[in-house]
C-alpha positions in Angstrom: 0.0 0.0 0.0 2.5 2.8 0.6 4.0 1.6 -2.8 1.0 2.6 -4.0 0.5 5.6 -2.3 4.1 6.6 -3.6 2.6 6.1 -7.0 -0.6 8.4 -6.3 2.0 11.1 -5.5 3.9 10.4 -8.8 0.6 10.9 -10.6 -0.3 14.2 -9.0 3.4 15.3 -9.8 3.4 14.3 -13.4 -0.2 15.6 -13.9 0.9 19.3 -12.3 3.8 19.1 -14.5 1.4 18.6 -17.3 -0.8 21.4 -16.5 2.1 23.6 -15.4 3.9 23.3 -18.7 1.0 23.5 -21.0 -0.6 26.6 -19.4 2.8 28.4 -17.8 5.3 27.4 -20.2 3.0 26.9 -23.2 4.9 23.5 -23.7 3.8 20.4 -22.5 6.4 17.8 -21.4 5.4 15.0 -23.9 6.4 12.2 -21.5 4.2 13.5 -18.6 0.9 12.2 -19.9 2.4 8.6 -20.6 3.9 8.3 -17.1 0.8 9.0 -15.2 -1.1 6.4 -17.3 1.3 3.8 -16.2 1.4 5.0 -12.5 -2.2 5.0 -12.5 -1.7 1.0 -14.1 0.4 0.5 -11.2 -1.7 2.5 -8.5 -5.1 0.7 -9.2 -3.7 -3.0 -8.8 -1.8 -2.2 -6.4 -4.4 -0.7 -4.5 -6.7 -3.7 -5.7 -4.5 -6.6 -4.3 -4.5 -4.3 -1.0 -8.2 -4.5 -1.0 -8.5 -8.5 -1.1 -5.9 -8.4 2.0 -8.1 -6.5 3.3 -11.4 -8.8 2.8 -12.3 -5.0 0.9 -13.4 -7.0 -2.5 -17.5 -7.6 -2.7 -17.7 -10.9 -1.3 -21.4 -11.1 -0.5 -21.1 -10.3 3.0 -24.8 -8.9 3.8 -26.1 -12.1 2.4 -23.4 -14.4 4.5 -25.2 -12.9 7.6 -28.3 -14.8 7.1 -26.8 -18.5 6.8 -25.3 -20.4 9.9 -22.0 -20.4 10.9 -20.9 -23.6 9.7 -22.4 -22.6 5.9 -20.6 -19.1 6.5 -17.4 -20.5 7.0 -17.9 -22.8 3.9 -18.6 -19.6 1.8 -16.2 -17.9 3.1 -13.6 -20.4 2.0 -15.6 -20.6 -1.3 -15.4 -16.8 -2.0 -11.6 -16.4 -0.9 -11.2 -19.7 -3.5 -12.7 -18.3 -6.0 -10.7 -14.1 -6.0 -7.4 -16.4 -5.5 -8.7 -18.2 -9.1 -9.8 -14.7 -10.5 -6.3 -13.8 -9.1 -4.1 -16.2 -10.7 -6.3 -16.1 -14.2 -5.6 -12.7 -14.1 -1.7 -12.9 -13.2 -1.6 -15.6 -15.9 -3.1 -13.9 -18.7 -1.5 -10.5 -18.0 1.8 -12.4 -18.0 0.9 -13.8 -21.4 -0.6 -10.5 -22.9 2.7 -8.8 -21.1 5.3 -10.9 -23.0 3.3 -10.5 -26.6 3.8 -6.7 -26.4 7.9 -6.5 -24.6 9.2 -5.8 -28.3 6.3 -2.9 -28.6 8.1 0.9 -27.0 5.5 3.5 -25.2 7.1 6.1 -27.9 7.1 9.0 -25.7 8.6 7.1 -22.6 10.7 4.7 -24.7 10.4 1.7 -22.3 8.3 -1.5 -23.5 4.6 -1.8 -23.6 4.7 -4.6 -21.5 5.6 -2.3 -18.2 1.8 -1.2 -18.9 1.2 -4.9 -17.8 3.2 -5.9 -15.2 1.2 -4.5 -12.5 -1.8 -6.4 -13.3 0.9 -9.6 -13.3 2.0 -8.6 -9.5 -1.3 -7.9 -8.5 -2.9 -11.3 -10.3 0.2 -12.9 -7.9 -0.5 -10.8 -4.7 -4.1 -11.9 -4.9 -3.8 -15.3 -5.0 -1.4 -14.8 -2.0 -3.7 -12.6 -0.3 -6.4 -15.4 -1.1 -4.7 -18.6 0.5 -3.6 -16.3 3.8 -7.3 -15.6 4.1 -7.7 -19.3 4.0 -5.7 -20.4 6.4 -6.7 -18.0 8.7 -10.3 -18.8 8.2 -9.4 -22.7 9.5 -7.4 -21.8 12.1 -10.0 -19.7 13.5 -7.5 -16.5 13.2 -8.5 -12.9 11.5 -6.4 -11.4 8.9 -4.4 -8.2 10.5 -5.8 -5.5 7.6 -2.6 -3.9 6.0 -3.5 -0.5 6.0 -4.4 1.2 9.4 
């Protein structure tokens, strides 16, 4: 998470720079735009695998209220199962798409399109870390500590 919020401050930096040399200096730093689409790449899954630590994801809770606790846990296992799969089809896939594009340069950053897809490769990863930890916690009876106080 504070990887992430590095990456929000990166954005409002690059975005001011933007705004500051098209409006002050009447010349806007080409590259500027480009980096705060990838930081903003990097920000959201970032932020997203955060959110699964976190049990932040939509996971049906107001309807897990109404079943027993022995369903509940069952579900709960179920629904951690199931983002770790999202999570590693995800990683998977984005690694895939990632290496398809490496030869492909962002022309005004000049680094390879692929960088656009790595976050979605760490965060596919993080999530289906995130995924088993909730797991194991669940049957051992333990609560996840959230990451972010």
């Amino acid at each position: 998470m504070i990887v992430a919020v590095c990456g929000l401050v990166a954005i409002i930096c690059a975005v001011s720079l933007q705004v500051f040399g098209r409006y002050i200096l009447n010349d806007t730093p080409t590259w500027a735009e480009a980096l705060a689409l990838v930081l903003v790449l990097y920000v959201t899954m970032l932020g997203a695998a955060v959110g699964v630590r976190d049990a932040g994801h939509i996971g049906m809770e107001s309807l897990l209220i109404l079943v027993p606790e022995k369903i509940r846990l069952k579900l709960e296992i179920l629904i951690h199962i199931l983002v770790g799969i999202f999570g590693g089809i995800m990683a998977w896939n984005t690694g895939i798409l990632a290496l398809s594009v490496m030869d492909y340069k962002i022309p005004t950053l000049g680094i390879s399109e692929g960088v656009n897809y790595i976050p979605m490769v760490l965060a596919g990863s993080m999530i289906v870390l995130f995924s088993i930890e909730h797991v194991i916690a669940l049957f051992v009876g333990r609560e996840v500590e959230p990451a972010w106080h």
